[in-house]
C-alpha positions in Angstrom: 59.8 -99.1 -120.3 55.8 -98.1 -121.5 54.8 -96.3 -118.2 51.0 -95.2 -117.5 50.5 -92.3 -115.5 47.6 -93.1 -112.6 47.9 -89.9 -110.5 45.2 -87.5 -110.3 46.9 -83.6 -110.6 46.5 -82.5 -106.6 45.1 -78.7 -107.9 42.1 -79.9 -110.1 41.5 -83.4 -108.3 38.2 -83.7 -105.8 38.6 -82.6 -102.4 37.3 -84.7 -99.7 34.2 -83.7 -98.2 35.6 -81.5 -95.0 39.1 -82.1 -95.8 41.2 -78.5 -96.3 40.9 -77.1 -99.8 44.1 -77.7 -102.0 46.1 -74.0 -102.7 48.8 -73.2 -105.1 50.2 -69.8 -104.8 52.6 -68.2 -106.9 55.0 -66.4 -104.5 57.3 -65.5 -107.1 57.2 -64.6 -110.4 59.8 -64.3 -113.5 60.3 -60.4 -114.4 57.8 -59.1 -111.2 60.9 -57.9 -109.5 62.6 -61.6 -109.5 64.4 -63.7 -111.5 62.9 -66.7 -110.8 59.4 -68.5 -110.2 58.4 -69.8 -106.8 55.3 -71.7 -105.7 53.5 -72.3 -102.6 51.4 -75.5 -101.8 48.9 -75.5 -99.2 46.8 -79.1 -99.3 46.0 -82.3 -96.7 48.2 -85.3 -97.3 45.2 -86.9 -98.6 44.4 -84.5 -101.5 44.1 -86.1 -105.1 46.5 -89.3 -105.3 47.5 -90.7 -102.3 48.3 -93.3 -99.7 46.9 -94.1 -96.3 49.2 -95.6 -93.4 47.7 -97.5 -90.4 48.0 -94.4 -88.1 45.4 -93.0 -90.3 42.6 -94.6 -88.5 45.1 -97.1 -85.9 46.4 -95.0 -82.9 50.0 -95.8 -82.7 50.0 -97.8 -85.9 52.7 -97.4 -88.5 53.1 -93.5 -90.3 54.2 -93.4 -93.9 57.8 -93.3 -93.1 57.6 -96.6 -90.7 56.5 -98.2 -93.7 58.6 -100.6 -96.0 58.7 -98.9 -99.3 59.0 -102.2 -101.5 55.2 -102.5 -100.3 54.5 -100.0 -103.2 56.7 -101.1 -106.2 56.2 -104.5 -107.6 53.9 -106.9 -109.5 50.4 -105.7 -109.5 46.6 -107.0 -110.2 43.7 -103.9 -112.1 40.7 -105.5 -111.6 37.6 -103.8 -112.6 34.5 -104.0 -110.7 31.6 -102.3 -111.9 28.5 -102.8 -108.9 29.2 -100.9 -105.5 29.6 -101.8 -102.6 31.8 -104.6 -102.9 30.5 -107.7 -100.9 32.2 -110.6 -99.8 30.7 -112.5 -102.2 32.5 -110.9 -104.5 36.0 -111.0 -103.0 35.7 -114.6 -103.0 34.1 -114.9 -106.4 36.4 -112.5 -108.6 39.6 -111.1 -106.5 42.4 -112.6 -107.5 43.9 -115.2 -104.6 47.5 -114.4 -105.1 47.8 -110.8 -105.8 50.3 -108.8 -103.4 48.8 -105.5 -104.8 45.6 -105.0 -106.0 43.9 -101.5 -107.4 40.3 -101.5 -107.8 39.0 -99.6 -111.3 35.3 -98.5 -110.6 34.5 -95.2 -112.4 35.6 -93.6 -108.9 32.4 -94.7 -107.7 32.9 -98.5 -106.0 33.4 -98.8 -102.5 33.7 -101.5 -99.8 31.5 -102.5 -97.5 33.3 -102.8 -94.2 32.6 -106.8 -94.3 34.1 -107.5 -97.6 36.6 -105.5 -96.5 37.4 -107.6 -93.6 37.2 -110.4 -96.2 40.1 -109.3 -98.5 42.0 -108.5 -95.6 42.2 -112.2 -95.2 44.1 -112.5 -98.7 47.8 -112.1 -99.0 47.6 -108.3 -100.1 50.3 -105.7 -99.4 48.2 -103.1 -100.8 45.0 -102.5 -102.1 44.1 -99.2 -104.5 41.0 -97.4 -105.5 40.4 -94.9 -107.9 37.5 -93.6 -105.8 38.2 -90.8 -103.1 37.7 -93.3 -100.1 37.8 -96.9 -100.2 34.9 -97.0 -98.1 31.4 -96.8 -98.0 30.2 -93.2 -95.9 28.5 -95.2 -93.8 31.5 -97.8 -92.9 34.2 -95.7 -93.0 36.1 -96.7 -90.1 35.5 -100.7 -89.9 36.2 -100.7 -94.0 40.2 -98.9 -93.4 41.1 -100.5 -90.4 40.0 -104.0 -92.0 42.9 -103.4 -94.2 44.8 -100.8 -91.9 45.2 -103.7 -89.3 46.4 -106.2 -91.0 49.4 -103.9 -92.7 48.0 -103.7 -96.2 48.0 -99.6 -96.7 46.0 -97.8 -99.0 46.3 -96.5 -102.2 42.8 -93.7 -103.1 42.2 -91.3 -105.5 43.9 -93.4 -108.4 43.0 -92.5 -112.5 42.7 -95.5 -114.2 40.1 -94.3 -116.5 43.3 -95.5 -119.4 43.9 -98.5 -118.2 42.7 -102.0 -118.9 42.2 -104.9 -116.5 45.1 -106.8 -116.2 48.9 -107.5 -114.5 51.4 -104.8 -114.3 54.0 -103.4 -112.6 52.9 -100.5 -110.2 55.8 -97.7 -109.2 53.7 -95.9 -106.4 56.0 -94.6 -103.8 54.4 -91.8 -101.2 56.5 -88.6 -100.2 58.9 -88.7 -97.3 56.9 -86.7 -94.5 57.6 -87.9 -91.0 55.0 -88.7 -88.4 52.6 -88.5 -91.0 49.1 -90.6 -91.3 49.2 -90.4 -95.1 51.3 -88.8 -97.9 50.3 -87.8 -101.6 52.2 -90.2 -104.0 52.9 -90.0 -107.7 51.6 -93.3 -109.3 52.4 -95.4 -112.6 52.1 -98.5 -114.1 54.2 -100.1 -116.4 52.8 -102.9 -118.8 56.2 -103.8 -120.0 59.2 -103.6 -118.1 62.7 -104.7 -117.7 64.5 -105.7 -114.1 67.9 -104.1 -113.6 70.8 -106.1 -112.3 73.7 -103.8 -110.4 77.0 -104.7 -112.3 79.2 -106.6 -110.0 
């Protein structure tokens, strides 16, 4: 299995504008007085690569742990698009009508607007990804996520698919396990050739 590595590394990636900065500390260190090295993370669950849950922006909605995990492993759709903001035109002219999971390449720079949003929501998507920091516009922030947010699809931002090409793969993108939690960082790959395994009987 060929996997591609789409996760940004949480220490170097963009922090959101007004989010908490992202920390690693080294609280122990090989020969300083210890025999082994130990690290301490300090970040927001939506640092780097990472995954929104409709309590991100729904109250009461769904946290990352509510959420059924298969929504993030299976069949997926890179499309490129290359003018932002996305407009409904261009959902109905481009995005694919099938497509369970679809990630957005964009330079990091293409956003929705909140009524093209609104738009894909309509399509039978379980998840929809970005390699931009937001999959909204600044000024449609809200309307944009909880297009998407209400109708169960979560969110996938902060992707690097700066190596991949447009096409069908298979995405692995599971968040971590962090109860109660509106969103969760999530280590991301695609495979473009894979094999499905059968448990022996």
């Amino acid at each position: 299995m060929h996997l591609i590595d789409i996760t940004r590394d949480v220490t170097t990636a963009e922090v959101y504008p007004g989010d908490p900065p992202t920390v690693l500390r080294q609280v122990r260190t090989i020969g300083d007085e210890s025999d082994y090295n130990l690290s301490e993370l300090c970040a927001c669950v939506h640092a780097g690569t990472h995954m929104d849950a409709p309590l991100h922006f729904i109250e009461d909605g769904p946290s990352v742990t509510q959420l059924p995990p298969d929504a993030f492993v299976g069949p997926c759709t890179v499309l490129e698009v290359k003018d932002s903001p996305i407009t409904g035109e261009c959902v109905n002219r481009r995005f694919p009508q099938n497509a369970e999971r679809l990630l957005i390449k964009g330079n990091g720079e293409v956003t929705f607007m909140d009524s093209a949003a609104y738009e894909a929501a309509e399509l039978p998507l379980r998840l929809i990804g970005t390699d931009a920091a937001s999959i909204g516009m600044e000024t449609c922030e809200l309307q944009t996520h909880k297009a998407f947010l209400s109708k169960g699809i979560v969110i996938l931002e902060g992707l690097d698919l700066s190596e991949v090409e447009p096409g069908n793969y298979f995405l692995i993108a599971l968040p971590m396990k962090i109860g109660g939690a509106e969103g969760a960082p999530v280590r991301a790959f695609l495979a473009d050739d894979y094999i499905f395994w059968t448990k022996p009987r």
